[in-house]
MIRO-832056 format. One record per residue (C-alpha): x, y, z. Coordinates in steps of 0.1 Angstrom, whole numbers, plus 5000, padded with zeros to 4 digits. Layout:
residues N
XYZ;...
//
This chain:
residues 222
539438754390;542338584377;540438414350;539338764338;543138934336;544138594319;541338694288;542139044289;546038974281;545038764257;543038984234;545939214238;548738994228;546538924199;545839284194;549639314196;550039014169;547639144140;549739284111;549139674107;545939854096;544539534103;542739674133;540639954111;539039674095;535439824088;532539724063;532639824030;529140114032;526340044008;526240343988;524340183949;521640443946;523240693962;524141023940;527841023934;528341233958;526441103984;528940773979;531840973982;530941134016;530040784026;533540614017;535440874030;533740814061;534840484066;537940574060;538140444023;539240523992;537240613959;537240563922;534840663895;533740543864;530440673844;528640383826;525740453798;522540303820;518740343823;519040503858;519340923863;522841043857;524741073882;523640833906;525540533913;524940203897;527239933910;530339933934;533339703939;533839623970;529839523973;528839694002;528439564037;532039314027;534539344054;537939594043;540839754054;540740124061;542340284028;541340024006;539740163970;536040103961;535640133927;532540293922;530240283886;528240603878;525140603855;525540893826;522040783819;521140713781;522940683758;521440963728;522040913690;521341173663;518441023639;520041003603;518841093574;517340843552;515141003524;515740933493;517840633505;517440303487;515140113518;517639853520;520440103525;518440313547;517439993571;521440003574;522540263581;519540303609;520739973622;523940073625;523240353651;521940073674;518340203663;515740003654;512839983628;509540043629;506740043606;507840033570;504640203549;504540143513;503140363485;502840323450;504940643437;506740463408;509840483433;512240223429;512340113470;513240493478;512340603511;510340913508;509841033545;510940893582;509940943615;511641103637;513441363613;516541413602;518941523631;516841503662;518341353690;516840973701;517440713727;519340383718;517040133708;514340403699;512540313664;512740473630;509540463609;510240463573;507340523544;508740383510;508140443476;507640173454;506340083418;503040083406;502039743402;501139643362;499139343347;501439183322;499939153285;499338803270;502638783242;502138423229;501338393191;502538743185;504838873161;508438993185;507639383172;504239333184;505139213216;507639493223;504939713220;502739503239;504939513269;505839863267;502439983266;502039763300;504839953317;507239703318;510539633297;511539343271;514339133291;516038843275;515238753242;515638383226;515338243195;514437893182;515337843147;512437713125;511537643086;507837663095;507938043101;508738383084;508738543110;509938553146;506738433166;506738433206;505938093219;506838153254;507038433281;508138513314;506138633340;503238453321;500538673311;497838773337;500238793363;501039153381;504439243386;506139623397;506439883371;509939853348;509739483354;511439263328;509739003307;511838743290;510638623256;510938313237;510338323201;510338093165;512738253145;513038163101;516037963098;
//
């Protein structure tokens, strides 16, 4: 009997001895998953206090995503848990991209946090100009989504053999092709009258897009 009174003053002097609030120590409740307002109820509860933050996430809106205390830790009564709320995704508006130069376009897409998708060319005579996208223009998208672009590019042209001919025949030559004289240069000769092409660029045979350049070498009479 006296061993029993001896314990039970004891706990209480100990009881006595703990600092206050120290004795509404409870456990932090688990409340990730819950619906924000489900958590709330919970906290207040145990006798805790709340704070909210909504977080972009992958889950519903409005349900709860993390929490600081985690739950089941050991707390004071009063003591904040600082609680993370989905919002759920995050949505961007699609921008418009047609008529776009591709490699513009692909920017600007990329800068929405949007990725692309399939990039389908077709020979228009477009220089690289996107001529439709998927989704449209303005329609509202998840982060991440993709953005398939269909481009327009040049018809592809054979390019003419130039060697051995006069440089006013050659012109024409290329012109007729579809593609444009680029750099000219000239070799001075005596053995010539007139200014004959002894080297090209693309060679001849090649294909190469519409409004390409072809650069020219040519004998020229000193």
């Amino acid at each position: 009997m006296v061993h029993k009174v001896s314990m039970l003053l004891i706990l209480f002097c100990l009881l006595v001895a703990l600092p206050a609030g120290a004795q509404n120590v409870g456990r932090v409740p688990v409340v990730t998953g819950l619906t924000v307002n489900q958590a709330l109820e919970e906290i207040a509860k145990g006798k805790y206090a709340a704070s909210v933050e909504y977080e972009y996430a992958t889950v519903a809106p409005g349900v709860v995503i993390a929490q600081s205390p985690d739950g089941g830790i050991l707390a004071p009564a009063g003591q904040q848990v600082k609680l993370i709320v989905s919002k759920g995704l995050k949505l961007v508006e699609v921008p418009n991209v047609v008529g776009v130069v591709a490699a513009d376009a692909i920017d600007k897409i990329k800068d929405l946090n949007l990725r692309i998708g399939t990039i389908t060319e077709v020979q228009t005579g477009d220089r690289f100009v996107v001529k439709s996208q998927d989704p449209t223009p303005g329609k509202l998208t998840v982060v991440g989504d993709v953005v398939n672009i269909t481009v327009g590019i040049p018809k592809l042209v054979r390019v003419p053999p130039l060697i051995g001919l006069t440089l006013e025949k050659a012109r024409s030559s290329v012109e007729a092709a579809g593609l444009k004289v680029g750099d000219i240069k000239r070799t001075a000769t005596t053995s010539t009258d007139l200014e004959i092409v002894k080297a090209q660029n693309p060679r001849s045979g090649v294909y190469r897009y519409e409004g390409t350049p072809v650069d020219i070498e040519v004998w020229s009479p000193k």
